[in-house]
N, C-alpha and C positions, 0 to 999 in steps of 0.2 A: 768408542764407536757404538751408536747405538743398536745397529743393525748384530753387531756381533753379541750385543747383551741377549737380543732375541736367540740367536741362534743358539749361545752356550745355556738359555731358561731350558730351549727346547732337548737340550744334550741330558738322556739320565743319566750320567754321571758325575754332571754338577750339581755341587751342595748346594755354591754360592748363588746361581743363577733358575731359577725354576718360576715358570709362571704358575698364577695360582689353578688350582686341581679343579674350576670348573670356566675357567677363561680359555676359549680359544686364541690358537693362534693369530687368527685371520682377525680378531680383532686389535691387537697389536698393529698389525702389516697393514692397517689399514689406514694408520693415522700419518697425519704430511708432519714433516719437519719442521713446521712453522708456529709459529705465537699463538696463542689463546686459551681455550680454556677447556678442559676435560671432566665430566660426569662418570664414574665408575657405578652401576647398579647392581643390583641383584638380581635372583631369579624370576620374581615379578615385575620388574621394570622399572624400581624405586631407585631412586637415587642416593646413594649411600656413602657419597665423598663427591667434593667439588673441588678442581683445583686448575692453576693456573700454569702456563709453561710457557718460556721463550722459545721453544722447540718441545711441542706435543709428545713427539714418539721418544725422545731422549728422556724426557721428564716423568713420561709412565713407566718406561722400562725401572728405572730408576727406583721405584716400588717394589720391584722384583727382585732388587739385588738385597745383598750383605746375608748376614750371619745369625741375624737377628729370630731369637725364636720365641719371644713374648709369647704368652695368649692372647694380647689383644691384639698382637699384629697377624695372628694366628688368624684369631678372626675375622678381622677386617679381612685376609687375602682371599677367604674361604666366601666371603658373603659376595667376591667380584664375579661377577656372570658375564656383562654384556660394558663398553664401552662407547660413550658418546662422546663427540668435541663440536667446539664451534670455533672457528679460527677468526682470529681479531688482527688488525694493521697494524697493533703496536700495543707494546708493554701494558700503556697506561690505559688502553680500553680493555686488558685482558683484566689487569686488577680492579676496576669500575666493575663490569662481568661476574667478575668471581664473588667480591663483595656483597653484590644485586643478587646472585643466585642463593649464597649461603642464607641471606637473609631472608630470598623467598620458601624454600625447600630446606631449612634447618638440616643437612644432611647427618646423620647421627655416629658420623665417623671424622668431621669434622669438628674440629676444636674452631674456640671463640676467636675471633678476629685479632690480629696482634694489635697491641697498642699505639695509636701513634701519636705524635708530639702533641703537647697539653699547651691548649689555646684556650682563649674564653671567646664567650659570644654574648649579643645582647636575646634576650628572650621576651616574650610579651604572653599572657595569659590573661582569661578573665577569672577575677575571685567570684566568693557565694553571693557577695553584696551584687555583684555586676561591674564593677570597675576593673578597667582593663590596666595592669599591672607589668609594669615593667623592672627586668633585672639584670646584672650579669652573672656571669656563673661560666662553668668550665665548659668546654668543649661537650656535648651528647651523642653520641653514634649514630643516636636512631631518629633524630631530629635535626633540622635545620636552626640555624643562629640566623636573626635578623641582618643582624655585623658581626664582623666577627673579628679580634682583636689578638697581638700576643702576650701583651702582655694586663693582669686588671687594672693597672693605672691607666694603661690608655683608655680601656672601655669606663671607666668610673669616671673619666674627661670630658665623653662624650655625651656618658647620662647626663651629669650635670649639665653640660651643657645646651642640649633638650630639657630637660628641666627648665634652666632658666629662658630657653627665647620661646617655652610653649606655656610658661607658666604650669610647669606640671607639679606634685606633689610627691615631698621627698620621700614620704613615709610610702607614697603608692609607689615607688622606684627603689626602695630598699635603701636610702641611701642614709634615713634616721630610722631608729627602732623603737624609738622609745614614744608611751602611754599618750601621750600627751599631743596636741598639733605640731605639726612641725612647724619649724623657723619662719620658713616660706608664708605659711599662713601670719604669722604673729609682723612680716614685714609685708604684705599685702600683697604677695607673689603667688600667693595660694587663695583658690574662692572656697576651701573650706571643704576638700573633697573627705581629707582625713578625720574628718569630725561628721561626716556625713551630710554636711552644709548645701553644699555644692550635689546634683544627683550625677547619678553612673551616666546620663546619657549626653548630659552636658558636659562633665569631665572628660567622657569617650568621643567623644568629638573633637578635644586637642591632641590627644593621646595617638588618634587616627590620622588626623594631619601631621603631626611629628613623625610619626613611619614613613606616611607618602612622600613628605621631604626629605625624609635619608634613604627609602627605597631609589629614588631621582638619582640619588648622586652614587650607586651600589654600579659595578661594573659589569657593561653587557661584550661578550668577546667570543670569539670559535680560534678551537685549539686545530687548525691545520696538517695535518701528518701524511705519514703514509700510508696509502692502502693495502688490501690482501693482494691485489696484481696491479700492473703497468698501467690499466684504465680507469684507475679510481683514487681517490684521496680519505682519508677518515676524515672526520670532525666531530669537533664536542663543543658543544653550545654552553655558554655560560650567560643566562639573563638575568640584569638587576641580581647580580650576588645569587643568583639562584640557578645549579644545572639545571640544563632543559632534557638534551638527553644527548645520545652520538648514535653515528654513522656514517655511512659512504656517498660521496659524491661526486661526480665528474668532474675533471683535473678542468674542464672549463667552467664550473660555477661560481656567481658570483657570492663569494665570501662575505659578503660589508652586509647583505640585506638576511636578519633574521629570520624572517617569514618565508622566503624565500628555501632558509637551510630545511626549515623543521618538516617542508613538505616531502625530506629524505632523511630525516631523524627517526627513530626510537626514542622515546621520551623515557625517562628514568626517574625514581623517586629522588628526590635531592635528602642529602644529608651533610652532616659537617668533615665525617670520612672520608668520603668521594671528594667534595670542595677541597679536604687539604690535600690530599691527592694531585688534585687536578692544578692548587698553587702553587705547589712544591714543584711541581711539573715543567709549570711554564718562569717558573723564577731558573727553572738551568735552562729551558731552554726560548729565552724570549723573542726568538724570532718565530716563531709557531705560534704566536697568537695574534690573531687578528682583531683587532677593537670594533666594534660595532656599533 
């Protein structure tokens, strides 16, 4: 009971339980039982831990407890002054949240983001030359993946495959390494972009229509939930493989028109953490997603 973790912090006589020596009470007492996400500051108003809870006031007490006498727990208890929260509908907007925040406000009592399952994606860059370069490669935190794949054979299927109906070059796609032109050119599938034959503006111009063709077929959907009270619904917007953002909207909105969601969205940075988040999400729970 988390009510009673305050009370025994508040008791001197407990080791186990003691809030820290410059946190009020009142800011404890003042957090709901419910989901989302919690800022612990300092005496200046910095943010100095960012964290997430299915039940805010149980999850912060929680801080407070054990036996633990580190110095850096020392620290960290000593640097808490003041607490903020923002309550979310549900789990998977609290972890989007918390993600989003750590990333904005680096908090410095926060550790790195846990790991999560090792996916690949396709990427696109432009090199020194100017040719826009395409590759796979693993999963990035702090980026988006054009497509994104589990395993590299599927994504190495797919390059090829754009390769061959865009006529693209395998040496520009990673897919030979070696000195020399690739294959493609030597059987007339290539106009020479590896040899420098071909310019970057005329090669970037298949290269661009190959994306808009697999951007087309990339999934646009909102993930449906529940809200913070009886008059409202969450939602999270997924366009062309790419988050738009989340938030609340009336249990009477219509769901199916995109444009429509975003004029009660938060837009969010998209990354590949958040997307596998928000896959994982709806692969358990596939009646929460609405296609769009």
């Amino acid at each position: 009971d988390c009510d009673g973790h305050i009370t025994s912090a508040l008791n001197k006589f407990s080791k186990d339980h003691i809030l820290p020596a410059n946190l009020q009470k009142s800011e404890v007492e003042k957090l709901p039982s419910t989901t989302g996400v919690y800022y612990f500051k300092d005496q200046k108003g910095k943010v100095i831990y960012v964290g997430k809870a299915k039940n805010l006031r149980k999850r912060v007490c929680s801080h407070f407890t054990g036996n633990s006498t580190t110095r850096q727990r020392q620290n960290f208890l000593k640097e808490i002054h003041n607490i903020d929260y923002e309550e979310c509908g549900t789990e998977l907007m609290a972890f989007i949240l918390e993600a989003t925040e750590i990333k904005r406000l680096w908090p410095p009592f926060n550790r790195a983001l846990k790991s999560f399952t090792q996916k690949y994606g396709l990427y696109s860059f432009e090199d020194q030359k100017g040719y826009m370069r395409l590759g796979i490669d693993k999963f990035k935190k702090q980026t988006t993946a054009l497509y994104s794949f589990d395993t590299i054979l599927e994504g190495h299927n797919l390059l090829r495959l754009l390769i061959k109906e865009h006529l693209l070059c395998e040496k520009l796609c990673f897919v030979q390494t070696n000195r020399s032109a690739c294959t493609g050119h030597e059987a007339g599938n290539c106009a020479g972009a590896c040899l420098n034959k071909e310019s970057a503006a005329s090669y970037n111009v298949r290269v661009k229509y190959a994306l808009n063709q697999l951007k087309s077929m990339l999934p646009s959907y909102a993930v449906i939930d529940t809200g913070r009270n009886e008059d409202e619904q969450s939602c999270l917007l997924v366009e062309k493989g790419i988050f738009y953002g989340m938030g609340y909207i009336s249990n009477y909105s219509d769901v199916t028109k995109a444009e429509m969601l975003k004029s009660s969205l938060q837009p969010y940075q998209s990354n590949d953490y958040i997307l596998h988040m928000i896959s994982s999400y709806v692969e358990r729970f596939p009646h929460k997603k609405i296609s769009i």
